[in-house]
DOLUM-950082 format. One line per 2 residues: number of its first residue (from 1); their letters; for each residue x, y, z of C-alpha. Coordinates in nm, 3 decimals. Layout:
<recs>
NUM) A) X,Y,Z  ...
</recs>
This chain:
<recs>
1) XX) 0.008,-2.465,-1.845  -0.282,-2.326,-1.592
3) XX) -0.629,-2.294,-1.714  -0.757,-1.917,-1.809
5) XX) -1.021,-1.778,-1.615  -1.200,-1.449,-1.584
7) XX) -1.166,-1.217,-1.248  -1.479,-1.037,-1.176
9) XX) -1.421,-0.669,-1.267  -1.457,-0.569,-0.886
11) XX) -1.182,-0.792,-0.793  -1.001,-0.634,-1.051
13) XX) -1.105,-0.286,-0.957  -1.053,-0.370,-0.575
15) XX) -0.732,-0.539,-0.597  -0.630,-0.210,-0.846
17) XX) -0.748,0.019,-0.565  -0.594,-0.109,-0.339
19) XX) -0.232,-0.062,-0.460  -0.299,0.264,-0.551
21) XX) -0.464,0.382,-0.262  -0.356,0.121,0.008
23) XX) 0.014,0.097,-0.068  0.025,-0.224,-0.033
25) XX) 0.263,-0.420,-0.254  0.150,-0.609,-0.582
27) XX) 0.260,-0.913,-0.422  0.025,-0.901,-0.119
29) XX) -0.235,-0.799,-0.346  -0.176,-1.097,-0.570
31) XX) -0.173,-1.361,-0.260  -0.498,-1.178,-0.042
33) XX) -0.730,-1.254,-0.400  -0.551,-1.588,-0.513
35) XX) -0.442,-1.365,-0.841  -0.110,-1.408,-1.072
37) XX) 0.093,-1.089,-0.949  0.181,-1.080,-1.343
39) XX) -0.182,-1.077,-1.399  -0.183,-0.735,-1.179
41) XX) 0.129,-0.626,-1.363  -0.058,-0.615,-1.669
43) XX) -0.396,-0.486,-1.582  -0.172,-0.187,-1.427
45) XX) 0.010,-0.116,-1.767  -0.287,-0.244,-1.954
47) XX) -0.492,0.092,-1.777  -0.207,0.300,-1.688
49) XX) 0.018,0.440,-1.904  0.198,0.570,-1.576
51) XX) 0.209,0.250,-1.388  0.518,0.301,-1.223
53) XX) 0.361,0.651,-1.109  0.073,0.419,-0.958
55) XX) 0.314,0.157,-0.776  0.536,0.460,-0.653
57) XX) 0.242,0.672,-0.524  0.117,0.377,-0.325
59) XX) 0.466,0.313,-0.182  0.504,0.698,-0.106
61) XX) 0.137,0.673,0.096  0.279,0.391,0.306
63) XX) 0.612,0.536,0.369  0.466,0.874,0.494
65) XX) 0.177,0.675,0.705  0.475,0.520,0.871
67) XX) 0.670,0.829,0.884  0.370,1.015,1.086
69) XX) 0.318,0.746,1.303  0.687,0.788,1.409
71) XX) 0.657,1.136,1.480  0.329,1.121,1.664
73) XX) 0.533,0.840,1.880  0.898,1.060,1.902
75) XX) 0.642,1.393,2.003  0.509,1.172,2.289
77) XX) 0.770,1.031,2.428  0.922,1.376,2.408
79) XX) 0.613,1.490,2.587  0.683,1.212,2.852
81) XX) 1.058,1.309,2.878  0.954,1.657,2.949
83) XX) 0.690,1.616,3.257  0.898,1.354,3.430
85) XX) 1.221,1.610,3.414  1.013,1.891,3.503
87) XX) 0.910,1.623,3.872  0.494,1.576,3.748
</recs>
């Protein structure tokens, strides 16, 4: 069995941020600070009665992030498509 040890409160409070905020996935969280992803598992339910509203707001973030970034590159190219027919 692995030896207990305590994670400063802002790595805690970072790593926590950073899901909810970031979107990025427990798991990436868990490798970037060298942390158990069940230890981030439980701090989430442990402080958040609405954990899965936490994970699922952070995965929402992402997914629209990407989502703009593909229609600021479809507008573009659209843009593009337009002067080149129109002979510019």
């Amino acid at each position: 069995m692995g030896t207990r040890s305590t994670i400063p409160k802002e790595i805690k409070e970072q790593t926590l941020a950073r899901i909810k905020n970031d979107g990025i996935s427990v798991a990436k969280a868990a490798e970037e600070h060298g942390i158990s992803s069940k230890t981030i598992y439980y701090w989430l339910r442990k402080g958040s009665v609405q954990t899965t509203s936490i994970l699922e707001t952070g995965r929402l973030r992402k997914q629209n992030k990407d989502l703009l970034d593909l229609v600021g590159q479809l507008t573009y190219e659209v843009s593009k498509l337009k002067k080149n027919k129109s002979g510019f």
